[in-house]
MARGU-276513 format. One record per atom (N, C-alpha, C): x, y, z; residue in three letters; atom name. Coordinates in Angstrom, 2 decimals, padded with zeros to 5 digits. Layout:
N
        X        Y        Z  residu  atome
        X        Y        Z     ala     CA
...
% end
This chain:
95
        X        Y        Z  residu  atome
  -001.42   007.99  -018.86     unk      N
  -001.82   006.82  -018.13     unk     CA
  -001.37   006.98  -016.69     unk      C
  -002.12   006.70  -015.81     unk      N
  -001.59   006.65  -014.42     unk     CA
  -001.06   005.39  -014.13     unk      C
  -000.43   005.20  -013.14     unk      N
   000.78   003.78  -013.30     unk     CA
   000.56   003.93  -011.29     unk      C
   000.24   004.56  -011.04     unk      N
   000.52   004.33  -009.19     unk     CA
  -000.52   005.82  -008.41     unk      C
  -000.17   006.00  -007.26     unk      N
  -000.45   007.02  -006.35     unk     CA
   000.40   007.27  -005.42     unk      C
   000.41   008.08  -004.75     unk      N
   001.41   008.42  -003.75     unk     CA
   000.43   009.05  -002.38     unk      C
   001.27   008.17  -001.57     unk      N
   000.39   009.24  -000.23     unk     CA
   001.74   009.09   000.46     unk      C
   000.99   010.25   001.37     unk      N
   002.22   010.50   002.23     unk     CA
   001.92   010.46   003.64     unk      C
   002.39   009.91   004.74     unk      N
   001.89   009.36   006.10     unk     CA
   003.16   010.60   006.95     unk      C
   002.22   011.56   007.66     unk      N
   002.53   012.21   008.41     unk     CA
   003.19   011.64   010.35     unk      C
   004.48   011.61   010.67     unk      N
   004.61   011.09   011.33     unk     CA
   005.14   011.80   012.57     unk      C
   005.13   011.20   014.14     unk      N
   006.07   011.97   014.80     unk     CA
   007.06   011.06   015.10     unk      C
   007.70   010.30   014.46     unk      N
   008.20   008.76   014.10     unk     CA
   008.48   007.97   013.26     unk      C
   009.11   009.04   011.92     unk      N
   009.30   007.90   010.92     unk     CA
   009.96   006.87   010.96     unk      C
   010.78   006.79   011.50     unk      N
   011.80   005.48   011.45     unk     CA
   010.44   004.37   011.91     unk      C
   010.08   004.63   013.11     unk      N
   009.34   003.70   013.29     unk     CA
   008.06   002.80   012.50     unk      C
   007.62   004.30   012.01     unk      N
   006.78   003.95   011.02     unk     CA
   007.21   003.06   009.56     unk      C
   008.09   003.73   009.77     unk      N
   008.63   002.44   008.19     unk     CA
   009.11   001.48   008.64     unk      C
   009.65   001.19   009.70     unk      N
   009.76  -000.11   010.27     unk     CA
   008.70  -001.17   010.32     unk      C
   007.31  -000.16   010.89     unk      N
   006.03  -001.05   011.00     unk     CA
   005.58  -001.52   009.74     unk      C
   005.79  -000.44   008.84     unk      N
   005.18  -000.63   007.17     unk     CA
   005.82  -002.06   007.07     unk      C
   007.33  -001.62   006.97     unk      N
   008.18  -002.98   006.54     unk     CA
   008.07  -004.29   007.30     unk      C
   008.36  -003.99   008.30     unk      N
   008.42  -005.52   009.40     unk     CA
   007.34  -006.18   009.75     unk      C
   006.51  -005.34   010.25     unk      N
   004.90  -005.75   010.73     unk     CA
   004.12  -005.98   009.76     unk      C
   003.57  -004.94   008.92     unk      N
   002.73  -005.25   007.49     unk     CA
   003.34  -006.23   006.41     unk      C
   004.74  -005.84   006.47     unk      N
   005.20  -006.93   005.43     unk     CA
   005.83  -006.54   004.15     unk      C
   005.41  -004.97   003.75     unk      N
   005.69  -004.25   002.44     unk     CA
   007.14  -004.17   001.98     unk      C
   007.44  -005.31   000.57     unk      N
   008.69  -005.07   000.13     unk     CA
   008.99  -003.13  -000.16     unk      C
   009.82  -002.72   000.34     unk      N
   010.05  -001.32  -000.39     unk     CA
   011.70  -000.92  -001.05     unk      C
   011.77   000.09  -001.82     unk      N
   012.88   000.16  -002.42     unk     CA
   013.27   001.65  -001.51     unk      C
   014.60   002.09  -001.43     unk      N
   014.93   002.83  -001.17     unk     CA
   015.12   004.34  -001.93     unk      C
   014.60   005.63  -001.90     unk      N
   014.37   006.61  -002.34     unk     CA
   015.60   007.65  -002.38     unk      C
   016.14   007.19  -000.93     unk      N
   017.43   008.19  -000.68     unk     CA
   016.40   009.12   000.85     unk      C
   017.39   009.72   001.43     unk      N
   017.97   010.57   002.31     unk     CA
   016.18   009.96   003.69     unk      C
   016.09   009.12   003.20     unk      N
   015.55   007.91   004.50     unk     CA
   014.20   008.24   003.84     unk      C
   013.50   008.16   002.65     unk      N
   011.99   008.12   001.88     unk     CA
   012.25   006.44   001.22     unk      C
   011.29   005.61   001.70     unk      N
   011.41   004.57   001.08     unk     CA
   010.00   004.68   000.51     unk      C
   009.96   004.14  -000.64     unk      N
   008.43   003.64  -001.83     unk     CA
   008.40   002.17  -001.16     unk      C
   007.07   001.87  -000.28     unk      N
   006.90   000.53  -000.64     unk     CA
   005.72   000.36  -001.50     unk      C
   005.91  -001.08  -001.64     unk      N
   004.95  -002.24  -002.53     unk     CA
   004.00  -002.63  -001.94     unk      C
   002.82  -001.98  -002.51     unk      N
   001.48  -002.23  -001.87     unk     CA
   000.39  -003.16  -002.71     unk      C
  -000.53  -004.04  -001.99     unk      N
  -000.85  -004.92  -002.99     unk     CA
  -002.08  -004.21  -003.69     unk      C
  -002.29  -004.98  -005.16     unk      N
  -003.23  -003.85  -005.97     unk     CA
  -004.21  -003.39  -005.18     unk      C
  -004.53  -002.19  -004.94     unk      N
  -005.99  -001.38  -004.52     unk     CA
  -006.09  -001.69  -003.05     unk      C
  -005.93  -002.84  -002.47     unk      N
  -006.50  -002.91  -001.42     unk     CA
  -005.90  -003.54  -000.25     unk      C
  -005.63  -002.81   000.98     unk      N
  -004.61  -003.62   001.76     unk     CA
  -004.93  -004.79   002.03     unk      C
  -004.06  -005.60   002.10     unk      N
  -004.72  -007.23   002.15     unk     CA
  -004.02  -007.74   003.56     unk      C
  -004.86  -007.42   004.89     unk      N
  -004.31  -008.32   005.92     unk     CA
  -005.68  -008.13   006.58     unk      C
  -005.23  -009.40   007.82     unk      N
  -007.01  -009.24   008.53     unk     CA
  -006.08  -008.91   009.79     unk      C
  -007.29  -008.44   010.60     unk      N
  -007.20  -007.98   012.42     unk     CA
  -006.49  -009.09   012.38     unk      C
  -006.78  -010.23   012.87     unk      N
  -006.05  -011.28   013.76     unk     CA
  -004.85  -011.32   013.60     unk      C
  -004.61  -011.45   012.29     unk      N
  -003.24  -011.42   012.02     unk     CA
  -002.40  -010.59   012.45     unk      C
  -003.03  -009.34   012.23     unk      N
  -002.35  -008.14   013.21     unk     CA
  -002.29  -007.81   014.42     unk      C
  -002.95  -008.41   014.98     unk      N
  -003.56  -008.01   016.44     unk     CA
  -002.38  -009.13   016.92     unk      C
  -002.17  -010.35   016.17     unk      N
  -000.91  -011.07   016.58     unk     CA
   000.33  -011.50   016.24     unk      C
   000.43  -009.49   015.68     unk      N
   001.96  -009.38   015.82     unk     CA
   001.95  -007.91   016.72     unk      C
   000.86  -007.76   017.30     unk      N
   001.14  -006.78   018.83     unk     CA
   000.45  -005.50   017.96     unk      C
  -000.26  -005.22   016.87     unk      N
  -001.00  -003.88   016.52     unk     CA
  -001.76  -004.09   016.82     unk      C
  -002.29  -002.02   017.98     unk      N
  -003.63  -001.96   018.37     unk     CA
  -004.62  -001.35   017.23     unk      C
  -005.29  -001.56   017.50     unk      N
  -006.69  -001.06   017.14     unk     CA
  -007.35  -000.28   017.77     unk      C
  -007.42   001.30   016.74     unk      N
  -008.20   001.85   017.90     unk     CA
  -009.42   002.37   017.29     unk      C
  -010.36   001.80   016.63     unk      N
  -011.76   001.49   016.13     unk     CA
  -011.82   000.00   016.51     unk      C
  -013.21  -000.40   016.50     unk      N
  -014.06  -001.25   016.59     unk     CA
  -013.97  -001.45   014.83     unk      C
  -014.45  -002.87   014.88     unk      N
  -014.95  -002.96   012.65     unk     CA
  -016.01  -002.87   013.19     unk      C
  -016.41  -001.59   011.93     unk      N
  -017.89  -001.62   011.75     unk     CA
  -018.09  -001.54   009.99     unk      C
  -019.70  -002.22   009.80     unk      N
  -019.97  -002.20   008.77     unk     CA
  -020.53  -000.79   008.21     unk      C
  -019.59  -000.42   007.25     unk      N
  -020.28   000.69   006.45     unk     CA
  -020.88   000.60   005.15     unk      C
  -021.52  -000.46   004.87     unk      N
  -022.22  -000.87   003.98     unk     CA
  -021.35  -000.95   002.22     unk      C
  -019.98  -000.17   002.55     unk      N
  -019.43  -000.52   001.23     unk     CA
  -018.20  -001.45   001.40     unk      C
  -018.14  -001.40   002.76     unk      N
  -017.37  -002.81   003.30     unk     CA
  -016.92  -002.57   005.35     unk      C
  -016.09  -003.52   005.63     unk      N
  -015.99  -003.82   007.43     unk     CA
  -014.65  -002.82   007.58     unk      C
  -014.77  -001.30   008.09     unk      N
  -014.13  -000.90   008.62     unk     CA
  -013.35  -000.65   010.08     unk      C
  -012.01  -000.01   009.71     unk      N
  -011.20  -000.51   011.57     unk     CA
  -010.34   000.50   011.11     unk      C
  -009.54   000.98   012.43     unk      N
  -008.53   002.00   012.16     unk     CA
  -007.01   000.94   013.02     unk      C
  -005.80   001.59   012.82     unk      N
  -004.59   000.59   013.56     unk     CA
  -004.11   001.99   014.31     unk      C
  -003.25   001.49   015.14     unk      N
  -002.44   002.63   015.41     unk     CA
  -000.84   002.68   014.98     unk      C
  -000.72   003.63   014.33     unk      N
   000.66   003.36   013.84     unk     CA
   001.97   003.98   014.95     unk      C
   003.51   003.44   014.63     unk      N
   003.94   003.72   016.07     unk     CA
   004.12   005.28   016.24     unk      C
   004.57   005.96   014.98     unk      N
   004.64   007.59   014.94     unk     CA
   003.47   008.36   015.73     unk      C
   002.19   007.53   016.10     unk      N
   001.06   008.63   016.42     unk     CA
   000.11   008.13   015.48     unk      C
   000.10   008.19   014.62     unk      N
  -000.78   008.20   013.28     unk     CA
  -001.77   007.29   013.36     unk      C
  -002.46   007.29   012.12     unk      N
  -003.69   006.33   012.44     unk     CA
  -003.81   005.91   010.94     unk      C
  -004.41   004.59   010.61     unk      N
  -004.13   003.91   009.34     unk     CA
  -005.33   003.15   009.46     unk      C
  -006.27   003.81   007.98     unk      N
  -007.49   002.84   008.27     unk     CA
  -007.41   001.83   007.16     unk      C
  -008.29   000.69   007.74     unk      N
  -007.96  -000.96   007.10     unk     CA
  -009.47  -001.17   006.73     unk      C
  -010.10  -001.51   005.49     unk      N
  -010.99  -001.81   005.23     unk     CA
  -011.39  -003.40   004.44     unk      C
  -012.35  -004.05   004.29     unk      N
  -012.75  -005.45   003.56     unk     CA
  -013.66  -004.77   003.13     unk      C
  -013.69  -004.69   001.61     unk      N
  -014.38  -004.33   000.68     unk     CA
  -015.72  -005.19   000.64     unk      C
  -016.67  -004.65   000.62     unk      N
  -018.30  -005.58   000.25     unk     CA
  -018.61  -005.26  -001.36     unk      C
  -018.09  -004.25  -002.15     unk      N
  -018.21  -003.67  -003.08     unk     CA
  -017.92  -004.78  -004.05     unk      C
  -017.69  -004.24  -005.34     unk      N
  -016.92  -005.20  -006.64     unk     CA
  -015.68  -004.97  -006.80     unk      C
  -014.40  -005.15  -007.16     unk      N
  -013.39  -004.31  -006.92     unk     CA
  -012.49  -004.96  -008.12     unk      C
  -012.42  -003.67  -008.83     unk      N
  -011.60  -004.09  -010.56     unk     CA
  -010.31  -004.86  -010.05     unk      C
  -009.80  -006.08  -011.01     unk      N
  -009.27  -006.92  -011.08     unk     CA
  -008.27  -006.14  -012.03     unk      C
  -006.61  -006.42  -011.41     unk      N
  -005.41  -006.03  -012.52     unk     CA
  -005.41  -006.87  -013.84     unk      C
% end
């Protein structure tokens, strides 16, 4: 049975980046050891909108556009990185 996924966010900035995960996005996380934290992501699909983000100071560096399987946007994360945010138009299995 699969129970989760793992990705891994390439940074030139982790501290910062897990700061943003944690502080800005909001993600409870547990601590891993030697500075890898697991956070808590909500089922399947990130759940925040632009505005909300845009007013706590994250840029955006896409436009939303519709890609017909839902309204895509990219953020900028503080390491460099880039983190894309989508609203599903699709059906999307229920836990």
């Amino acid at each position: 049975m699969i129970t989760g996924a793992h990705a891994i966010v390439y940074s030139r900035d982790a501290d910062a980046d897990r700061a943003f995960f944690r502080d800005v996005l909001g993600f409870p996380s547990v601590d891993a050891g030697g500075g890898w934290l697991i956070f808590a992501l909500p089922p399947a699909e990130l759940a925040a909108t632009v505005a909300e983000l845009q007013a706590k100071g994250v840029e955006f560096t896409a436009p939303v556009s519709d890609q017909g399987f839902g309204l895509l946007t990219s953020l900028k994360l503080p390491g460099g990185g880039e983190l894309g945010l989508y609203e599903p138009r699709h059906p999307i299995p229920h836990a």
